[in-house]
Every structure is written in C-alpha cells, then in structure tokens.
C-alpha positions in Angstrom: 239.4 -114.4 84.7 237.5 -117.2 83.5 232.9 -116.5 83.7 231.7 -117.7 86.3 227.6 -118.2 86.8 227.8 -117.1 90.3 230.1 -117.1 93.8 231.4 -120.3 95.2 230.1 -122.2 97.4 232.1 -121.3 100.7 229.6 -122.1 103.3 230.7 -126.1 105.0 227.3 -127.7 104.3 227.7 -126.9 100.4 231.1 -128.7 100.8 229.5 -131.4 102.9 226.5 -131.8 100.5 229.6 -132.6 97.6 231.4 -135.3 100.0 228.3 -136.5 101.2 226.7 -137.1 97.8 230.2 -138.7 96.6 230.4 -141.1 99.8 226.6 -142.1 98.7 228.1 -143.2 95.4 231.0 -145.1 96.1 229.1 -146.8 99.0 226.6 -147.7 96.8 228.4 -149.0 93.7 230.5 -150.8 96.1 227.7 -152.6 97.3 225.8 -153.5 94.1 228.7 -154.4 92.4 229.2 -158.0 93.7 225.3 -158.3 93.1 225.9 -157.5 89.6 228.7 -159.9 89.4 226.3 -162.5 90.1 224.0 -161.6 88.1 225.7 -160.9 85.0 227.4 -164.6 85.8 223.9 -166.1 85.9 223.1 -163.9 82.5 227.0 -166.2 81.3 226.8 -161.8 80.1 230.9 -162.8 79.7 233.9 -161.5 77.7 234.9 -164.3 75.8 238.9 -164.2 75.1 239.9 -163.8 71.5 242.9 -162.6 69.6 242.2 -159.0 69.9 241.5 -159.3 73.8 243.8 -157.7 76.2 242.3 -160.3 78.9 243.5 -163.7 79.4 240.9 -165.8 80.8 236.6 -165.1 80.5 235.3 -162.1 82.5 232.1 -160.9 83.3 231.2 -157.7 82.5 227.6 -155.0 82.6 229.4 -153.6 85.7 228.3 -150.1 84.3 224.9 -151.4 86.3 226.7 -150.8 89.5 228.1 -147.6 88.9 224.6 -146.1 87.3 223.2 -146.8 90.8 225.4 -145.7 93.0 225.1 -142.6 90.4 221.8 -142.1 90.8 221.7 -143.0 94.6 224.1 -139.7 94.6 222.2 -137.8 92.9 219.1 -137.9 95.5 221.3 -135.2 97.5 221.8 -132.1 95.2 218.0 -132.8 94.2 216.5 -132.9 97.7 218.3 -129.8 98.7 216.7 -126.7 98.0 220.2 -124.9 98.3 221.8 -126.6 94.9 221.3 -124.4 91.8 221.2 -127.6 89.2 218.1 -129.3 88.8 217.6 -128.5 85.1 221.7 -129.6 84.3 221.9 -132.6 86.8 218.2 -134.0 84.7 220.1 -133.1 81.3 222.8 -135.6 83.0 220.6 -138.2 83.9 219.7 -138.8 80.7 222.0 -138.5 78.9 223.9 -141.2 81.3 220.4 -143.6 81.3 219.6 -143.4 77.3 223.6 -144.2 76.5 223.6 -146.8 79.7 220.7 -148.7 78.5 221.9 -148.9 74.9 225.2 -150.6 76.3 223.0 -152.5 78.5 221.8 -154.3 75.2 225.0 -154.3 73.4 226.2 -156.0 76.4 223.6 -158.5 76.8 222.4 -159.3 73.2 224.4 -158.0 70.4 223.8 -154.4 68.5 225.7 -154.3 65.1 227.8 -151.4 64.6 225.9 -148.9 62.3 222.8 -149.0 64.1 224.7 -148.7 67.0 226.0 -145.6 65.7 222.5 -144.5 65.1 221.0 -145.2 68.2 224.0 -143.2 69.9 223.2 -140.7 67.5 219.5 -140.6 68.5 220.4 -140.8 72.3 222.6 -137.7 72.3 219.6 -136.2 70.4 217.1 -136.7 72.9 219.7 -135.5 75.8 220.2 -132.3 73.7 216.3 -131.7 73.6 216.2 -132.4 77.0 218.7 -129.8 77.8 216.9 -127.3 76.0 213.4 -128.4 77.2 214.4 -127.6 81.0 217.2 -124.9 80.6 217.6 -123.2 77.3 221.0 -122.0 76.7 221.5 -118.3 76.0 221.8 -118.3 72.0 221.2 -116.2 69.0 218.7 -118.2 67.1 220.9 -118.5 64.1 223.4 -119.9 66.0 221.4 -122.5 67.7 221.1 -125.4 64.9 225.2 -124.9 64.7 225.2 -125.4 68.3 222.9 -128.6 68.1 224.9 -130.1 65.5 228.1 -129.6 67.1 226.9 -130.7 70.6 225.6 -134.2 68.6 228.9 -135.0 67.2 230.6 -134.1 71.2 228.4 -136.7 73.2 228.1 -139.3 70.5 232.1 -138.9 69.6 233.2 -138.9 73.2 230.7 -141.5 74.4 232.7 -143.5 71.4 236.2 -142.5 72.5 235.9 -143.5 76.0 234.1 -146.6 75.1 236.8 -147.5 72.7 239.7 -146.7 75.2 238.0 -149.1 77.8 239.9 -151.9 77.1 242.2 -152.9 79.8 242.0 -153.2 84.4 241.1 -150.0 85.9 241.8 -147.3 83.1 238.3 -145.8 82.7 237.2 -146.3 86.5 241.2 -144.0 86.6 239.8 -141.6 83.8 236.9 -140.9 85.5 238.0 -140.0 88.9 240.6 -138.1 87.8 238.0 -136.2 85.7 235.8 -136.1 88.2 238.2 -134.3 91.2 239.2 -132.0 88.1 235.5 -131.3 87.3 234.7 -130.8 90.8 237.4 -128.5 91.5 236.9 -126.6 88.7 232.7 -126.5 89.6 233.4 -125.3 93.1 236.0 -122.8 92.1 233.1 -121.6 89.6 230.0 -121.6 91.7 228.7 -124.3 89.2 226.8 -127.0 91.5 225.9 -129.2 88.5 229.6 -129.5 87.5 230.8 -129.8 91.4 228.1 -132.4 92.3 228.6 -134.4 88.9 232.4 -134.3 89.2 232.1 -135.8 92.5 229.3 -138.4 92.5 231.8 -139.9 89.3 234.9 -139.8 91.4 232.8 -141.5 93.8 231.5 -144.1 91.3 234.6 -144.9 89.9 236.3 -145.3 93.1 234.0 -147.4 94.8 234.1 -149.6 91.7 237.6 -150.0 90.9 238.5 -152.9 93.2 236.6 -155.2 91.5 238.3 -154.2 88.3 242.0 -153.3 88.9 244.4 -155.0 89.7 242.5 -158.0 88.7 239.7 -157.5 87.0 236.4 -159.4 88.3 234.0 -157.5 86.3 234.5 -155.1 83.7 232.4 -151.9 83.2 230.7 -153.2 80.1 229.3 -150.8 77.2 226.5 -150.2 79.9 229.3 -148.6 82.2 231.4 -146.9 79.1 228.7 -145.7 77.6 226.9 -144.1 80.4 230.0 -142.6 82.2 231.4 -141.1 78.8 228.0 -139.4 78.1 228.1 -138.1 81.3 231.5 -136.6 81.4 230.7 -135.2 77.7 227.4 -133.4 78.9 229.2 -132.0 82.0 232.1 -130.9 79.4 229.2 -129.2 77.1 227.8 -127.5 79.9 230.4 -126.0 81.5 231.1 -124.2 78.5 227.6 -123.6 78.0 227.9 -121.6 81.5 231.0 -119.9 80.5 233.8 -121.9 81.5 237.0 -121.8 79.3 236.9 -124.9 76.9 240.4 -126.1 77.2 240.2 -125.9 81.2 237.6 -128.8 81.0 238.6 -131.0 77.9 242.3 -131.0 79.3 241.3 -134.1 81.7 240.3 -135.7 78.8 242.9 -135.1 76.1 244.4 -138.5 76.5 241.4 -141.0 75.9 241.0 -138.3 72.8 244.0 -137.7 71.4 244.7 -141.8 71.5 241.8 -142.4 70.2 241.8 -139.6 67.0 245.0 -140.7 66.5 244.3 -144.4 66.0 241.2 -144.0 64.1 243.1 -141.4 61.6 245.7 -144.4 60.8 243.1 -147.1 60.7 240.9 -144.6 57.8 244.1 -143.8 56.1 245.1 -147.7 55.9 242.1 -148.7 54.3 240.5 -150.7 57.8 236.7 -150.2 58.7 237.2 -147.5 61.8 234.3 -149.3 63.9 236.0 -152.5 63.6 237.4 -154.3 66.7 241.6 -154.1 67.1 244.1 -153.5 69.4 245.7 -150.7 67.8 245.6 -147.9 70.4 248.5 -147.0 72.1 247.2 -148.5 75.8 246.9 -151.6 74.0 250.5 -151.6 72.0 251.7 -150.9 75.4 250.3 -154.1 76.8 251.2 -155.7 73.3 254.8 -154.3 73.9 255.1 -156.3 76.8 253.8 -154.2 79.7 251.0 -155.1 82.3 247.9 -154.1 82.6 248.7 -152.1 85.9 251.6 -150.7 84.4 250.0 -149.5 81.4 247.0 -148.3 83.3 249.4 -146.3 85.5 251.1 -144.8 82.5 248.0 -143.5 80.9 246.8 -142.6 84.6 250.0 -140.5 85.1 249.5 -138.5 82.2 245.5 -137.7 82.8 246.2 -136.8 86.1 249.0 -134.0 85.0 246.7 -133.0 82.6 243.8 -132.8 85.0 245.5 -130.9 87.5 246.6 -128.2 84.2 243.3 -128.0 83.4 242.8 -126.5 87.1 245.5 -124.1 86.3 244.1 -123.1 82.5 240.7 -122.1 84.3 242.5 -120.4 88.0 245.7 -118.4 86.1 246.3 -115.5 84.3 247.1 -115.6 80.8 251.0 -116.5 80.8 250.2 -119.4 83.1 247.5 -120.6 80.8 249.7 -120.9 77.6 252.4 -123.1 79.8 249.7 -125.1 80.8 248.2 -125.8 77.7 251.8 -126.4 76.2 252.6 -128.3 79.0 249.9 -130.7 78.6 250.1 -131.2 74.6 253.9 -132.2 75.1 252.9 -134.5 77.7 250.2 -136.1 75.5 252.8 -136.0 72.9 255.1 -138.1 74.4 252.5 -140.8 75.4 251.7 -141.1 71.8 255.0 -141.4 71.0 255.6 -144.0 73.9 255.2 -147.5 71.5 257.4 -146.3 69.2 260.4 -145.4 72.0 259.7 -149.0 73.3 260.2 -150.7 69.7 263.5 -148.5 69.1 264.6 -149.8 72.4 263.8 -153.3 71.4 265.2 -153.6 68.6 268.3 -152.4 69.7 271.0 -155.2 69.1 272.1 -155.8 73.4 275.9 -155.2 74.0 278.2 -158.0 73.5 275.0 -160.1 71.7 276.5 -160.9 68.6 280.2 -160.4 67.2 281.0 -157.0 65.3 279.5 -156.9 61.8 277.3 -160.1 62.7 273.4 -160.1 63.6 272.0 -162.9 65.8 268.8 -164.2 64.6 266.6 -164.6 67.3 262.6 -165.2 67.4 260.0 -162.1 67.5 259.4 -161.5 71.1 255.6 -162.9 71.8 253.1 -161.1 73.8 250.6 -162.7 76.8 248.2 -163.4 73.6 251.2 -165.5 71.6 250.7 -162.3 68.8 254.9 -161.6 67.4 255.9 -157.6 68.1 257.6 -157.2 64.8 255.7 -154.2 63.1 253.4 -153.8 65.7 253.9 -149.5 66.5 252.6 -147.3 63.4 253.7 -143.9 63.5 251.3 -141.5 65.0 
C-alpha cells in the first residue's frame, strides 16, 4: 500500500469543506470572468491571428485573472478552518501559482522575450522552493537536499512550460485541469492529504467555472497569466505529494499527455535544427486541428485520453501490485496511440479513394488546405 501521512477524512464536514471550497471557485471565476473580458478588451490585451494560430478571428485573452481569483477566493476555506492539516503546502501553492501568474500577467500584457522568460520562470520556481522549505521542511538527508532542489527547479519550471505550451486550442487546459484536479482530489482524500484534496478541488472548480467562456467558442482565452499559474500549481501539488509519500506515477499519470506531447515535439524540433522556444504548431493537438479536425473534436480527443489516464492513476495509488503494472501499461499504450494519432490520419489521407482514378493511374488533385489556408502535405513527423 501506497504512504499515507495520516487517515482520511471520513467525517461529512471534511467532505463538505472540499465541495464547498470548490463551489467558491467556480462561482467566483464564473463571475469575474466577464469582468476580465472587459477589461482585457479595454487593455485591446488580444490574440492577434497569425499563421501559426489555431484561432480564426482576434480573441482576448489574461483570463488566467479569473481563475486566480476564484482560486484564491477557495482557498479562504481550508485556511479558516482549524480542522485542515495544510497551511504550510496550500502557502507553498499560493505562490508558486501568484509568482508564475504574475509573470504571464506581463507576458500577456507587454511582451517578455523568451530567455529571460526562461529565467524569470526559473527564479519563480526558486522562490516557491524556498518557500516550501521556509514553512515545511521536507524530511531529507542533507546530502540529498541540493539534488532534491535542483530536480524540483527543473519540475515546476518544465511543467509550468509544458502546459503553457499545450494551451493552444478551446477548452483543453480548462479540460486538463479538472480532470487533474478530480484525480488529485481523489487521490488526496483516499490519502488523508488535505493540501492535495483541497487543491485538486478548488482547480476542478476553477476550470469548470471558466470553461464556458472558452470552449466551444472561445471568448477569452486563459492567457500565459492562466497557463502559467495553473501549471505551477498542479506541478507543486505533484512535487508534494510525493514529498508526502505518494507513489510518483499515481500523480503524474493525469498529466502524461500534455508531457509526453510536449517531450515529444520539442525532441524533433532540437533534433531538426529549430530553436525549441520558438512559436509553431507542431504538437500533435495542433496537427490534429491542422489535419482537419475542430477544435472541440480535438479537445475531446486529448480530453478522452487524460481522463483514462486520470482515472489509472487512481488505480496505480488504490491497487495491489499486478493491478498497478496494467495500469501503468495501460496508460503508456493509450498515450502511445495519441502520439501516433497524426500519422494514422495522413496514412488515411493519402490513401488513393476507391474507384478515384483508373488502375495503374494517379489523379492529381490539390493538397487539402486547413482553416488557416496552410497545405497538409508533409505536415506529421514521426514521433
């Protein structure tokens, strides 16, 4: 059996502490969110469409704004009550969600270059990792500790990156993060781990009570303010659950999609010879959408596939050992085949239709275009 800090939380307030603090942060970014439209509209904050958009038309965005405050509105619960064992991890989440948010904030709003971007992420996960330690040391041999540090950098600044970096079409990261959020909060209750339950659940909350605005049609997006600040926050959650002795693969299998899409796309942009911080539309959601598909669809696709591995990820942390290695088995061959996904499309689509042409004759025809007029010849890479 998976460690465990303590018993779960059985009693029905603890449970209606969790729903109530969720309901505070859906209701909340639900509300703010229209405000922020205007706002960021008055700002003209806007997406402009260019070639390597996946929108069509100019879109706000800094919707991240909303979510942070219905975020923070949530957290007043678990903090108030004297019951929740979490103060020192839900403050380690705070910042790490207000240093990242702010530095999308100003990406969004004026312009960071990339590098020094890169450092200030860098600096930002730095400052949540001495925060952590400031208010609840983890339980370390010294000479492990700068090991630990270094590794626990390159997690918040590299996932903070991945999500941010898979944010790129209607709904998928407000989908990403509830599913990781019921997961998380399953897994926290199930573990007696109010920090994970309570954070779980106020991003579920978040996420839901922002996704109308943004999927189907998207009315705002979530900005590098939103990306930045929900990806640090599922990354600390992920670090300290493990930190509290929670198996490793039980919470990263939620997120092996946005991570395997994006390792995998960054791998063929080094090995090609193209800057890896550099805009494109090379990951798979996006050769999806280039492929032809719609935003919803594509969003659905990637959705599908979190939320099996989510729910695995509840079985890797609740089952005996057998059940685990399915699991995990089960959940690589399902990110598998979503990697794999562009190329089956192109193999389909270049496949010459029956009756199209006369035996031992090809038809030309023109390269099917995509919603952005870009030609779909040559289009998938391997992966």
């Amino acid at each position: 059996m998976p460690a465990t800090a303590k018993d779960p939380p059985d009693h029905p307030k603890a449970v209606d502490d969790v729903a109530l603090s969720a309901a505070i942060a859906l209701l909340i970014t639900a509300v703010t969110t229209p405000a922020v439209i205007a706002g960021m509209r008055r700002l003209a904050v806007m997406d402009a469409v260019t070639e390597r958009s996946s929108h069509l038309v100019p879109t706000c965005r800094g919707g991240g704004v909303a979510i942070a405050l219905g975020l923070f509105a949530g957290m007043l619960v678990p903090i108030i009550d004297p019951a929740v064992d979490a103060p020192a991890e839900l403050f380690t989440v705070v910042v790490a969600a207000s240093l990242f948010g702010l530095l999308g904030l100003a990406e969004d709003t004026h312009g960071v270059a990339a590098l020094r971007r890169l450092g200030l992420q860098m600096i930002a996960a730095a400052l949540t990792i001495v925060a952590w330690v400031a208010v609840a040391p983890p339980d370390l041999p010294v000479a492990v500790i700068p090991l630990a540090a270094c590794a626990a950098l390159v997690w918040i600044a590299g996932f903070t990156n991945a999500f941010n970096f898979m944010d790129g079409i209607n709904g998928i990261s407000s989908a990403q993060t509830l599913l990781t959020g019921v997961a998380f909060a399953v897994i926290g209750h199930r573990s007696g781990l109010d920090f994970l339950t309570y954070g779980g659940a106020m991003a579920a909350g978040a996420a839901l009570g922002f996704g109308p605005y943004n999927f189907p049609r998207a009315r705002i997006f979530l900005g590098d303010v939103g990306s930045y600040a929900l990806g640090a926050l599922i990354a600390v959650l992920t670090l300290l659950a493990v930190a509290h002795g929670v198996r490793p693969d039980a919470v990263v299998a939620p997120l092996l999609v946005y991570l395997a899409d994006t390792s995998c796309t960054l791998l063929r942009r080094v090995r090609s010879g193209q800057l890896w911080y550099a805009p494109h539309r090379g990951h798979v959601y996006q050769l999806l959408t280039v492929a032809g598909w719609s935003h919803t669809r594509a969003t659905l696709a990637v959705s599908s596939v979190t939320a099996a591995t989510a729910g695995l990820g509840i079985v890797i942390y609740s089952a005996d050992l057998a059940a685990r290695v399915a699991a995990g088995i089960a959940a690589v061959l399902l990110v598998r085949m979503y990697l794999l996904l562009p190329r089956y499309l192109d193999g389909r689509r270049r496949q010459p239709r029956a009756g199209a042409a006369a035996p031992g004759r090809h038809r030309a025809t023109n390269p099917k275009m995509s919603g952005h007029g870009e030609a779909l010849h040559n289009t998938t890479p391997a992966v």
